[in-house]
N, C-alpha and C positions, 0 to 999 in steps of 0.2 A: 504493500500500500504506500510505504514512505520512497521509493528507488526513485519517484522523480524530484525528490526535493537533496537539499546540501545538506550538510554533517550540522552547520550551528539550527539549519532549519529543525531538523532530525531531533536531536538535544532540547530545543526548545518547546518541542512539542511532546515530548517524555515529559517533562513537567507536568504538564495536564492530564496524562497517564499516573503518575505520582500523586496526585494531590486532588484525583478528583476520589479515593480510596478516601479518607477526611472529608469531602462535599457530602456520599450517601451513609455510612456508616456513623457517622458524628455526628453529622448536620440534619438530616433527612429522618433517617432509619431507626437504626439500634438505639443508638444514647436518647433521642428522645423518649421512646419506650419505657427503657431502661431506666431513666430519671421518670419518669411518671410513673411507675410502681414504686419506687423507694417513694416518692412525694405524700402521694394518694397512702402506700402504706404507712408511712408515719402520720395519718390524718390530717393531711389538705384535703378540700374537698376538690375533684377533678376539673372544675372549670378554674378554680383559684392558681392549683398546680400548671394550668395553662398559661395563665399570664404572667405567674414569675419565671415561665422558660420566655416566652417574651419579653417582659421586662430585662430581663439577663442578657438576651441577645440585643435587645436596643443599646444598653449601658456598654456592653464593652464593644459594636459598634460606633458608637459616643466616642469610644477612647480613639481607633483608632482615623474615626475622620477628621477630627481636631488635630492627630498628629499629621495625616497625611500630607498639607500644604508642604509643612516644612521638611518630612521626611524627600520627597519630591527633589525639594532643591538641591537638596545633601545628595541625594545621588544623580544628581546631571553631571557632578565634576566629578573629575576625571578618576576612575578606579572606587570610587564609591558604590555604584550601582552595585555590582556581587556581593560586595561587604555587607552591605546594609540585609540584602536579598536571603544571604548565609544567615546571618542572626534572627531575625523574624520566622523562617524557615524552620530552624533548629529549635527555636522558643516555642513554633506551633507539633513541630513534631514531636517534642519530650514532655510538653502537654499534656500530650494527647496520650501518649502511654502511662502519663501518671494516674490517668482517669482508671486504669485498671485495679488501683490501690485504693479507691477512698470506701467511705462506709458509712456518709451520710449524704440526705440531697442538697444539705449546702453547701458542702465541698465540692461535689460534682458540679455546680454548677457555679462555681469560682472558676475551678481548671476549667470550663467549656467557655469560660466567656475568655481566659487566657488564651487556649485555641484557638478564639476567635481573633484574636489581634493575631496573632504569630500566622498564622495563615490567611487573613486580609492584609498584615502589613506585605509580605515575602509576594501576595500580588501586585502589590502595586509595581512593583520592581520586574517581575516578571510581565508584567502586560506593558511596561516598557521596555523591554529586550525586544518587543517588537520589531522595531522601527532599526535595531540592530540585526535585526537577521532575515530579515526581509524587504523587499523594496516593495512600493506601491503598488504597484502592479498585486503583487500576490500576498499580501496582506491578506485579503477576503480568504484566500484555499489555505494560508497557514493559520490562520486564526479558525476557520470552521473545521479545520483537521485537528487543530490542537484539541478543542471540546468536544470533537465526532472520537478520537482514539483516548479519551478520559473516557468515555461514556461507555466504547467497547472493552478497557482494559480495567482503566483504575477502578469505574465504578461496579463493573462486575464480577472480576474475578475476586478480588478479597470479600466481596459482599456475601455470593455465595458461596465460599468456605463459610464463613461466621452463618450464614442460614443453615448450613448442613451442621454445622459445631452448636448451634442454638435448639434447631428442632430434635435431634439424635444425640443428645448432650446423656439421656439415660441409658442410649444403648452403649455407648462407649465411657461409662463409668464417671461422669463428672454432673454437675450441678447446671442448671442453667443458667444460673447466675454466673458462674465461673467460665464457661461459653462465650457469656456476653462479654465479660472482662477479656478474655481471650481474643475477641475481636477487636477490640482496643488496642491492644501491643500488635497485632496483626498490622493495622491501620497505622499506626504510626512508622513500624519496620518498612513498609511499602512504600509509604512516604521517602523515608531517608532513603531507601536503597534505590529507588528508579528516579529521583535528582540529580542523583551522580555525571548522567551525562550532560546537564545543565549546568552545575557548575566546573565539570573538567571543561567543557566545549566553547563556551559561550563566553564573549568578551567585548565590553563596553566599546562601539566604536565611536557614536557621537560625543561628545563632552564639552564643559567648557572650563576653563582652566580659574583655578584659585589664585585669589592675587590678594589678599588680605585677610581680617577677618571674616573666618566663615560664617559666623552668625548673621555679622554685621548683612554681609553677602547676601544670604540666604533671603534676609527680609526685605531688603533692597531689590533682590529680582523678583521676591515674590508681589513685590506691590506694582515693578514695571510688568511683570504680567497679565498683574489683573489689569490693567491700562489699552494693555496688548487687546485684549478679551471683549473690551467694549468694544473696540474700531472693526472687530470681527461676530460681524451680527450671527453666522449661522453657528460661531462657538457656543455663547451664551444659550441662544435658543437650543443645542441640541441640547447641552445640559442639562437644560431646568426639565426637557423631557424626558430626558434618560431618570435624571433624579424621582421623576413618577412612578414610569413602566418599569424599573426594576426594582422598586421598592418594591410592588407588586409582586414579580417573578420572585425576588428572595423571600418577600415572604411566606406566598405557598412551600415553597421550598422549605421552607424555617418549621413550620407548621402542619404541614400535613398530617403526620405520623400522627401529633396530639389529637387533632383533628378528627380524624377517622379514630383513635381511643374514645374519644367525649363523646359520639356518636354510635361507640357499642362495638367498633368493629374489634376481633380477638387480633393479638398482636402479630400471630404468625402469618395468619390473611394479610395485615400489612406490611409485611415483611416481604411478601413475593411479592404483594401487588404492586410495591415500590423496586420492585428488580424490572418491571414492565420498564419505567423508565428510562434508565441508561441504556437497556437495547434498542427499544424502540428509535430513543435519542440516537445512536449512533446517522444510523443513514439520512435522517430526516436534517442532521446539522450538515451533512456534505451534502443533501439534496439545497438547501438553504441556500449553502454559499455557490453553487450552480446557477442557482434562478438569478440569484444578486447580480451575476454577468450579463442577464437577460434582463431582468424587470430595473433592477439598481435592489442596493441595500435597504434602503427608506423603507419604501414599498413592502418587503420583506418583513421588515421590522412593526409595521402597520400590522403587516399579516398575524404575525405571533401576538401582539395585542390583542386584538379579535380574537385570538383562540385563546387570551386567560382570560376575557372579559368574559366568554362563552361558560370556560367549567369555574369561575366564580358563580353563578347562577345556578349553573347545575349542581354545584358544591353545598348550595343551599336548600335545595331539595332532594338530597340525596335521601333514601331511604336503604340501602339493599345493598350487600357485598358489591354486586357485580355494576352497581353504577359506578362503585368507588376504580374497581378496574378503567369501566370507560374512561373517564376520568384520569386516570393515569396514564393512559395511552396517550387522550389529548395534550398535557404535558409535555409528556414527550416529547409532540411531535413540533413542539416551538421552545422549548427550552434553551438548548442546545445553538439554535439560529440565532436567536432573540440577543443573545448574550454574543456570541462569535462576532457578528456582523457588527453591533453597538461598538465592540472593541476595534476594530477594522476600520469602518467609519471614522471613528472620531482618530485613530492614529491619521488618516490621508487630513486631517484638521490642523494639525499639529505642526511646529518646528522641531524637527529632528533633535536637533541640538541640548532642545531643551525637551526632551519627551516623559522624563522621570518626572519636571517640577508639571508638568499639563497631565500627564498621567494620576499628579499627585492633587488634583483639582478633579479630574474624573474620579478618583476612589474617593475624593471628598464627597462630591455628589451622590456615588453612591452608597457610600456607609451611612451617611447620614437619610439618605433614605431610607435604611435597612434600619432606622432608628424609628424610624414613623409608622411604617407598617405593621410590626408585631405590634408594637404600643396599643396601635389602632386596634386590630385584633384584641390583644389584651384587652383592652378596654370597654370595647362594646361587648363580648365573653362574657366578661365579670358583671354588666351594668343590665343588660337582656338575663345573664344566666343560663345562655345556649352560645354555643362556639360557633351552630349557624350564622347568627348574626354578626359575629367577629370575619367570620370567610367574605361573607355576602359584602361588607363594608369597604374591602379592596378594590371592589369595584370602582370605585371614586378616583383610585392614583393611576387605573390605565385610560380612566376616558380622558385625564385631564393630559397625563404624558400623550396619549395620540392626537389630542388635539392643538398641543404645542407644536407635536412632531409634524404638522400639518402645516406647519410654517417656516420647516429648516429646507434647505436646499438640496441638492441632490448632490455629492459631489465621485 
């Protein structure tokens, strides 16, 4: 699948093989399961138990799109980019296996908002290597292959180990609790072991050079930037759009698993039904970035809104296993697009030079969206007392993200 691309291409795109094993098993799947039995067993009640896994995922979102501007800067000059990339990386990986040790639900969900910085910070950095290892032109085919070969690797081959180590955990002598913990250290090993060829391969080409204080620096180009941002109308507008429609997208993402719980579904039903996704996801993000050459990205991106505005609705009416399946297919089949192209896109927006400190403005935008969404969720949850109306209420940040997006350019 990868023989027509280059070695940094190759490398680059192992990372989202790496790191999408942490998107369904931590973010998605297991651990939230996982933390809503411990929750609910130490007497939360289940819609409560929901919104402090939301609440959790707003807050150390919080942290780290505050940091992003300035992490941004720090790695446009020179030799920074991998440094910063290596610690954030490390910091989300050893996390994440710490999560194998704890033994109550507020530890767990201290280390899961830690995860969460260390692997939203180590993207930011990686969604700017972009711009270093591929040219414009193929931006769209390496970015929808990066999250088409997460989707076929990362997100399914350690997933199901831990489903077969979760459901079979009695015939082969262990607990199922010990199962789940198991998939934890799975998750994290898989992590560090398939980045290797990211950070042997991959190496900073654009930069710009330090000539004094770096602080002083940092905040000096981050205010000529935003300056830069005005004079460039289709930046700002994608922004504020993107900062809608993936708040959205993350937070289905963030939510489901509890979701389909608060609604009756048994955990191991969720469990495959959410293995639907990453396969499904595979072909449907290279079929995405095909059409993108055809229709344009926009268009595309329009598209995948329409299909989460579609199963927020449906998500509201669910009754029955087998809707929740549909449902998961739907997902699927704009997940993977939605997010590739958005990254794609806005890099052809960008100067090279400076792609970590404008990369570090797009994971502003979007973390701090992934701030509002659960919140949101959370909130209406807790205040109805049905999780329906927390799903149903996202609806709001994809009509207003597509109708921004209805105003950016096509580039």
């Amino acid at each position: 699948m990868l023989k027509n691309f280059t070695k940094e291409e190759k490398s680059w795109i192992m990372y989202d093989w790496a790191n999408s094993a942490y998107s369904v098993i931590i973010t998605v799947a297991v651990l939230p399961i996982f933390y809503k039995s411990m929750a609910t067993g130490s007497g939360l009640a289940p819609n409560v138990a929901d919104s402090y896994w939301g609440y959790a995922t707003s807050a150390a979102t919080l942290i780290i799109a505050l940091l992003a501007p300035f992490l941004g800067t720090l790695g446009d000059y020179k030799n920074f980019k991998m440094r910063l990339f290596r610690f954030f990386f490390l910091t989300g990986a050893i996390s994440t296996a710490l999560l194998s040790f704890t033994g109550s639900w507020q530890l767990l969900l201290a280390l899961y908002m830690i995860t969460i910085i260390g692997f939203s910070g180590a993207n930011i950095f990686y969604d700017a290597f972009l711009v270093d290892v591929a040219t414009e032109e193929r931006m769209d085919k390496v970015s929808t292959y990066g999250f088409a070969m997460g989707y076929i690797g990362g997100s399914t081959i350690p997933y199901i180990i831990s489903i077969i180590l979760i459901i079979f955990s009695s015939s082969i002598g262990i607990t199922r609790t010990t199962a789940v913990r198991a998939s934890f250290l799975l998750t994290s090993f898989w992590w560090i072991a398939f980045s290797i060829p990211m950070i042997r391969n991959i190496r900073q080409v654009y930069s710009v050079e330090r000539s004094g204080n770096i602080i002083r620096e940092s905040a000096g180009r981050l205010s000529s930037t935003l300056k830069l941002m005005r004079c460039n109308r289709n930046l700002p507008l994608f922004l504020i759009a993107y900062f809608f429609y993936i708040d959205g997208v993350n937070t289905i993402m963030h939510m489901a698993a509890v979701f389909g719980d608060s609604i009756g579904l048994i955990s191991t039903t969720l469990m495959l039904a959410l293995l639907v996704i990453p396969v499904v996801s595979f072909p449907f993000t290279i079929l995405y970035g095909r059409l993108a050459r055809r229709f344009g990205s926009r268009t595309l991106i329009l598209t995948g809104i329409a299909v989460y505005l579609l199963v927020c609705v449906l998500a509201f009416r669910m009754t029955s296993e087998m809707e929740f399946w549909i449902l998961a297919v739907l997902v699927a089949t704009s997940q993977g697009g939605i997010q590739a192209l958005s990254r794609s896109f806005y890099g052809r927006l960008i100067p090279k030079e400076n792609s970590n400190e404008y990369f570090g403005f797009y994971n502003v935008f979007g973390k701090f969206a992934a701030i509002m969404g659960p919140a949101l969720y959370g909130l209406f949850s807790q205040i109805t007392g049905q999780s329906r109306f927390g799903i149903l209420s996202i609806t709001i940040l994809f009509i207003i993200g597509a109708f921004v997006l209805l105003n950016v350019k096509e580039v």
